[in-house]
Structures are given as C-alpha cells and as structure tokens.
C-alpha positions as CSV (number, residue, x, y, z in Angstrom):
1,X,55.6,-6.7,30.8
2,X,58.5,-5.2,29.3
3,X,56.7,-1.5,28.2
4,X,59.7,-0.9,25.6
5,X,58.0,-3.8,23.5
6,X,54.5,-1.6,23.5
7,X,55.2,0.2,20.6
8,X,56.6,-2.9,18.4
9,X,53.8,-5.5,19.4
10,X,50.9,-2.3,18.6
11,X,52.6,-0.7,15.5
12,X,53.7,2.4,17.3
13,X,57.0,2.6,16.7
14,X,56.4,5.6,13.8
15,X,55.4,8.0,16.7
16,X,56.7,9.7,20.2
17,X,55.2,7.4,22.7
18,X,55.8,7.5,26.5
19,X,54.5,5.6,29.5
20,X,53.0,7.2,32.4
21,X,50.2,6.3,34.9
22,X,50.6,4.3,38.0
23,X,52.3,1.8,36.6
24,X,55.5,4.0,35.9
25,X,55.6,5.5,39.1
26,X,55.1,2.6,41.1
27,X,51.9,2.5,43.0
28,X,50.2,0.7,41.0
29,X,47.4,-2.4,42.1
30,X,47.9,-5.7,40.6
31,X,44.7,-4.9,38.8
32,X,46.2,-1.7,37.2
33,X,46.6,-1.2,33.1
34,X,49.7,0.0,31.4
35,X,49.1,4.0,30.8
36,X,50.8,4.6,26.9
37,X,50.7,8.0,25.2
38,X,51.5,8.0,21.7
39,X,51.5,11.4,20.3
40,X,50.1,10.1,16.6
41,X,48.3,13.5,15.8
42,X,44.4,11.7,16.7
43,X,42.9,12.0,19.9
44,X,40.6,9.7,22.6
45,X,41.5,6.5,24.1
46,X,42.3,2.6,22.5
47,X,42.3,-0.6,24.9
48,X,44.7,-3.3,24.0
49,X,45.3,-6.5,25.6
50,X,48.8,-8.5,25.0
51,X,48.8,-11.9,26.9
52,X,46.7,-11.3,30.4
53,X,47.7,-7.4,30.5
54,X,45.3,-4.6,29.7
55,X,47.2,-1.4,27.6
56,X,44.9,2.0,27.3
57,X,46.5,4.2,24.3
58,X,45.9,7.8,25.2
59,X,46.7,9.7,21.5
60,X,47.6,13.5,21.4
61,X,48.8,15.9,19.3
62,X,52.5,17.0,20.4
63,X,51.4,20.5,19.7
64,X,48.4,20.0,22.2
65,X,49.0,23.1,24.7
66,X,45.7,22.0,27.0
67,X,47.4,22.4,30.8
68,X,44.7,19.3,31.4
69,X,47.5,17.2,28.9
70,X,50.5,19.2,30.5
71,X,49.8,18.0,33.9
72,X,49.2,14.3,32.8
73,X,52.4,14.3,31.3
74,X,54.5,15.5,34.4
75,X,57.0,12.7,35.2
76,X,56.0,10.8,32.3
77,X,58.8,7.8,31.2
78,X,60.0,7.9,26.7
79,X,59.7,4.8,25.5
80,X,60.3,6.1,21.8
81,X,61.6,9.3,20.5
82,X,63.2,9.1,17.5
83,X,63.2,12.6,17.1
84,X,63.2,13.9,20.5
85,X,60.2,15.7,20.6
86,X,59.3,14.4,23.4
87,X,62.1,15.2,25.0
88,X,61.8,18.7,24.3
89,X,58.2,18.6,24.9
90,X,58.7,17.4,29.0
91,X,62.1,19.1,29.1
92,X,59.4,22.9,28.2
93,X,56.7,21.1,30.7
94,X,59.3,21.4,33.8
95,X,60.2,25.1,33.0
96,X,56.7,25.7,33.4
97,X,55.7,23.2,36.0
98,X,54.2,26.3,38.6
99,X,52.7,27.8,35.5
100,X,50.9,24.7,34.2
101,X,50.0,23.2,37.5
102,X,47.9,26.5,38.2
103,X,46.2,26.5,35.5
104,X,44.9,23.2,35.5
105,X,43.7,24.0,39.3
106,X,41.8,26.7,37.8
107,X,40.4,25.0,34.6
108,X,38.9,22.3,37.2
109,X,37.5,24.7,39.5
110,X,35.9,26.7,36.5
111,X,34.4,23.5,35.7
112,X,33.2,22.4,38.8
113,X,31.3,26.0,39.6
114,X,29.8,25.2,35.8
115,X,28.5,21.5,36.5
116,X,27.2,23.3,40.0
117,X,25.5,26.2,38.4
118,X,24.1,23.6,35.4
119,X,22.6,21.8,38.6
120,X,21.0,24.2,39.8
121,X,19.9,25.3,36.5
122,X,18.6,21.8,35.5
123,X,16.7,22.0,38.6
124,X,14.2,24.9,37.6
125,X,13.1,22.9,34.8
126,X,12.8,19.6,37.1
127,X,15.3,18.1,34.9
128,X,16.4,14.4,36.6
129,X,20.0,15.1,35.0
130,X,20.6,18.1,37.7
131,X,21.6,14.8,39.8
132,X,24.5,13.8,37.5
133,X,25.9,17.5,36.7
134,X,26.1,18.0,40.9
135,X,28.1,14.6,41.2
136,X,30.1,15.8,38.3
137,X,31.1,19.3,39.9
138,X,32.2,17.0,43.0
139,X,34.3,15.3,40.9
140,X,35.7,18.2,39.4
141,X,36.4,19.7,42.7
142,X,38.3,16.8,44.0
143,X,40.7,17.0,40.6
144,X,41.4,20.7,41.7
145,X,42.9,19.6,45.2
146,X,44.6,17.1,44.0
147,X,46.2,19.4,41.4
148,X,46.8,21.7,44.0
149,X,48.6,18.9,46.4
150,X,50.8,18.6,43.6
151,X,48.9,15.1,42.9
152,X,48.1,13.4,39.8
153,X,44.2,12.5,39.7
154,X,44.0,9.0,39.4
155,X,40.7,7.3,40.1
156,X,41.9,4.2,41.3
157,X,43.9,5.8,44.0
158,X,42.2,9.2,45.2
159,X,40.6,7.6,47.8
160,X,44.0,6.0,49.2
161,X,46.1,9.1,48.4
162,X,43.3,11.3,50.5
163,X,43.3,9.3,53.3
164,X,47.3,10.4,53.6
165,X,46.8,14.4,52.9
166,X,47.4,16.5,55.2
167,X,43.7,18.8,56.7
168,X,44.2,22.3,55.6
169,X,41.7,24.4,54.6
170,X,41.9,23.2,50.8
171,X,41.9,19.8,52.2
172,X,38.7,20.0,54.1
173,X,36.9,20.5,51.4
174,X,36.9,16.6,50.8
175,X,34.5,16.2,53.2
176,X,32.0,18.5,51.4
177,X,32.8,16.1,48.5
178,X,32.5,12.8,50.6
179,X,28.8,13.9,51.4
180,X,27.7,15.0,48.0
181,X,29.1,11.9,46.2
182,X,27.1,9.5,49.1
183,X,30.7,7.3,49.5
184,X,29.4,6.1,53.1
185,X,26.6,4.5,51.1
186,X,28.8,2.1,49.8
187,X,27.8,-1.9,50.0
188,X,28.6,-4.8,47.9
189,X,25.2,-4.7,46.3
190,X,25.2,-1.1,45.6
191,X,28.9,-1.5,43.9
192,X,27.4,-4.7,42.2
193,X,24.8,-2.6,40.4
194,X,26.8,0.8,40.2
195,X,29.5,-1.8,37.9
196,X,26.6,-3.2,35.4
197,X,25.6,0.4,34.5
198,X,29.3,2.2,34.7
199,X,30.1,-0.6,31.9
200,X,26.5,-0.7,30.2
201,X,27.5,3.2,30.1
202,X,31.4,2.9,28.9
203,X,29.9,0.8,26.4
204,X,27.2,3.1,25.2
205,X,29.8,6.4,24.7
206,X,33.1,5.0,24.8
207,X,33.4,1.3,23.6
208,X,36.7,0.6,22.9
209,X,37.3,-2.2,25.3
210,X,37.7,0.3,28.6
211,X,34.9,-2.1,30.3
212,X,37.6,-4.5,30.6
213,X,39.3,-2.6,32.8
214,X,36.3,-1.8,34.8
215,X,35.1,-4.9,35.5
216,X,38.8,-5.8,36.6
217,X,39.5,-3.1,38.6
218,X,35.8,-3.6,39.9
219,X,36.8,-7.5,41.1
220,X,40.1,-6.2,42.7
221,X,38.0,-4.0,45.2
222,X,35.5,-5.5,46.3
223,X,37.9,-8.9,46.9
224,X,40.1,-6.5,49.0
225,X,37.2,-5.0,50.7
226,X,37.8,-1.6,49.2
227,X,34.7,-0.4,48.7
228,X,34.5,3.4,49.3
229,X,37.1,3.1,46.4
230,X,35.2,1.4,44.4
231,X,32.1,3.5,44.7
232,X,34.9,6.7,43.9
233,X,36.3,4.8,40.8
234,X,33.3,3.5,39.4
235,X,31.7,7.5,39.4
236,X,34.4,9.1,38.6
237,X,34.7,6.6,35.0
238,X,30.9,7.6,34.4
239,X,31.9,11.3,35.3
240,X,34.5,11.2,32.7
241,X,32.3,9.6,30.1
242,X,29.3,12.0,30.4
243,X,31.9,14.9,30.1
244,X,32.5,13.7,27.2
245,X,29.0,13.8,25.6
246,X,27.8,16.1,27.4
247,X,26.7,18.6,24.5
248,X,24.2,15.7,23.3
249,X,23.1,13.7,26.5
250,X,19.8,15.9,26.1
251,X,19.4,14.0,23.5
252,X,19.5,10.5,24.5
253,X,17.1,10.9,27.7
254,X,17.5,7.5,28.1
255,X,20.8,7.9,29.3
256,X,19.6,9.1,32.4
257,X,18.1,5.4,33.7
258,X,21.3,4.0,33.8
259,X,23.0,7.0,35.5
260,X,20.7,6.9,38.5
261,X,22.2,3.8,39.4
262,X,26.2,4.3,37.8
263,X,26.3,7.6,39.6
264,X,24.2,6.8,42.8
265,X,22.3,10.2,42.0
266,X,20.6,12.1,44.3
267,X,16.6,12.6,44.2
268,X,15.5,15.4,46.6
269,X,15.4,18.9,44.7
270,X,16.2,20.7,47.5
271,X,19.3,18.4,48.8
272,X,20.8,18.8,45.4
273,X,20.5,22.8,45.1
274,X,21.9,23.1,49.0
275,X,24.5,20.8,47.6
276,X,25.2,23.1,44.9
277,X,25.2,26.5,46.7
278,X,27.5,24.2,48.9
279,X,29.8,23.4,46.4
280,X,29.6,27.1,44.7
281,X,31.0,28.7,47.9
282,X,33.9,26.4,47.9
283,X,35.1,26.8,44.6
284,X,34.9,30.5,45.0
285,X,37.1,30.3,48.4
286,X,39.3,28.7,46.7
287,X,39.6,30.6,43.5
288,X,39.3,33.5,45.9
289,X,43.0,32.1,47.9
290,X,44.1,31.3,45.0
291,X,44.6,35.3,44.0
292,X,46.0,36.1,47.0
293,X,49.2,34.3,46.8
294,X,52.3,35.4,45.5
C-alpha cells in the first residue's frame, strides 16, 4: 500500500497525519497493520480496512505533551503537513529525546509499582482481579526496559526484540517478568482460548474493529509456531484494554470471567502477593539506578 494515499482514501487530508509503527521502520510481519497518527484534536483508536490491509488511526491533540505520545512519535514518517506542525512538533521531540525518553521510563515504572501495590491490595479483600492488576504491573515493567533500551514497545515484537538484548542488570529483570506472565505455559490450546476472550474482551471495551487485527495477528503465530509471542501479544492487548477502564471494571464483575482465561491469571493468593513484593523490589532498583546517574 502506498501510505501517502491514507489520508485521501479516509478523509484525512484536513489534519497533520504521520505514519509510524513497524511498518515504517521496517520490521514489520506480513500480518502487521499500517500505524497512522492523525493529530485531529480527538483521541482513542479507529480500524480501517482498504482492499486486504488493516489501518489503526491513533488521533491526538498536537498540543498533547504526555512523554507516553512523545516517545511513540520518535522516528515517526509525515505523510501530511500542510502547515508544518508536525514538523515542528518531531523537530522539539529530538531536542528533548534524553528528556522525554526518561520520563516515560519513569511514568511506566510508577505504574507498574501501582498495579503491584493494587495487587496486593485487591488481595486483602480476596478480590479475583488482584490476578489481572499483577499481570498488568508485568506488563508495565517490560514497557520501562524497553524504554530504557532505547526500544519502542511493540507487542508483536517484544518477545523477538528480547531475545536480542543484551543481560545487564535492567535486562534480567525479564526473567522476573517471564515467570509472573506464565509465557512457558504457552500451547496451541491455551492461545486458542486466550484469542476468543482477548477479542470477546476488545469487543466489550474497545470495539472499533481492533479484533481484526487480533485474530490476524493471532493466525500468523501460531502458523509460524510463535507461540510465547503470541501468549505476550494476546496479554499485553487485554492489558492495554483494562487500563483503559480501569476506574469502572469494579463495576462490571463480569469482566473478570473472561480475563481469567485472556490474561492466563494466576489463582494462589500467596504466589500472587510473592509475585508482587517481587515485582515491587525491582521497580524500586531500578528507580533507585535511575537517580544515580548523571
């Protein structure tokens, strides 16, 4: 697909847009979408398809300062820019690339000790979501190190891209993830019921079309016998989606039946809180190196 069309074919052409992802710097998997921003002053996600490919529309505000958005936009491609403000925008992003980077480290790691803490929290109360806030934290912890590897979290490639980082001590803190998230559990019929829920989930909170894209990216796995990614991917998309509701999941208990089996929870009490003083400790050694250096 020729992106420059995007904008023309989805009545963009009035606002910045720009074209980032894994598709515009070139590691992308044949079963990839196109990654568009289009900074139309709205926010959350749109899924289009033109002809066979898949298109997720992220829309921002250009005065959006978040360093989560920041990041995201480091090395992004213009498409359109009439008025060059995203130009000016990415051109203020790479003055501030140390700056920006470090605080999204931080942000991440903030939010990882939160999910921990709200697991062990949830657990006094015998709450079953203190399952889902631990595999959350994890999550969050593994967008920190990738931040901090200079990396772009990407769910369908943090399990390749870890596989080729170098062990330091940040590093080694993957493993800590590995165990908490249950990756070695990972089977064909595990990943074929973790899929049903992760898009009976999307389609719950999200539905705009993004379980398209699971179910695609689900079938390009499992055919090339990928499946620790898989079981990464198809958490970290539920991950993303409770985030994104999670001031009212308490009110839809309900939710939590089809977690269990999107997020592969965790059902022992006391596995889950020595997961979470686990976790804690981590983030703080990390916090803790991170105000050391000059």
């Amino acid at each position: 697909m020729d992106v420059k069309q995007i904008p023309d074919l989805l009545s963009l052409s009035d606002f910045p847009v720009g074209f980032g992802g894994c598709r515009n710097d070139g590691t992308h998997f044949e079963c990839c979408e196109y990654d568009v921003i289009v900074m139309d002053e709205q926010s959350g996600e749109s899924i289009h398809k033109i002809a066979d490919d898949l298109i997720r529309i992220r829309h921002y505000s250009i005065d959006d300062s978040s360093s989560d958005l920041l990041y995201h936009l480091q090395d992004m491609s213009i498409i359109s820019d009439n008025q060059w403000k995203l130009r000016m925008l990415l051109s203020k992003i790479k003055e501030k690339k140390e700056q920006i980077t470090m605080s999204y480290a931080r942000s991440c790691l903030v939010d990882a000790g939160i999910l921990a803490n709200k697991a062990k929290d949830f657990l006094k109360t015998q709450n079953p979501f203190a399952g889902i806030w631990i595999k959350c934290a994890s999550y969050s912890l593994a967008d920190a190190i990738f931040c901090l590897n200079l990396k772009r979290p990407s769910p369908t490639h943090m399990m390749e891209i870890m596989r080729d980082m170098k062990t330091d001590k940040v590093n080694q803190k993957f493993s800590i993830i590995h165990q908490i998230l249950g990756i070695e559990r990972s089977s064909t019929s595990l990943l074929s019921r973790m899929v049903k829920s992760t898009i009976g989930f999307s389609d719950m909170t999200e539905n705009n079309g993004n379980s398209e894209i699971i179910q695609k990216k689900y079938e390009y796995f499992i055919e090339n016998l990928l499946l620790s990614d898989c079981y990464f991917y198809l958490g970290y998309v539920n991950r993303n989606n409770v985030l994104k509701i999670k001031n009212q999941i308490h009110k839809n208990p309900e939710f939590i039946h089809v977690l269990k089996v999107g997020l592969d929870i965790e059902n022992d009490p006391m596995v889950i809180d020595n997961q979470a003083t686990t976790l804690i400790q981590s983030i703080n050694q990390i916090l803790g190196d991170m105000k050391t250096q000059p």
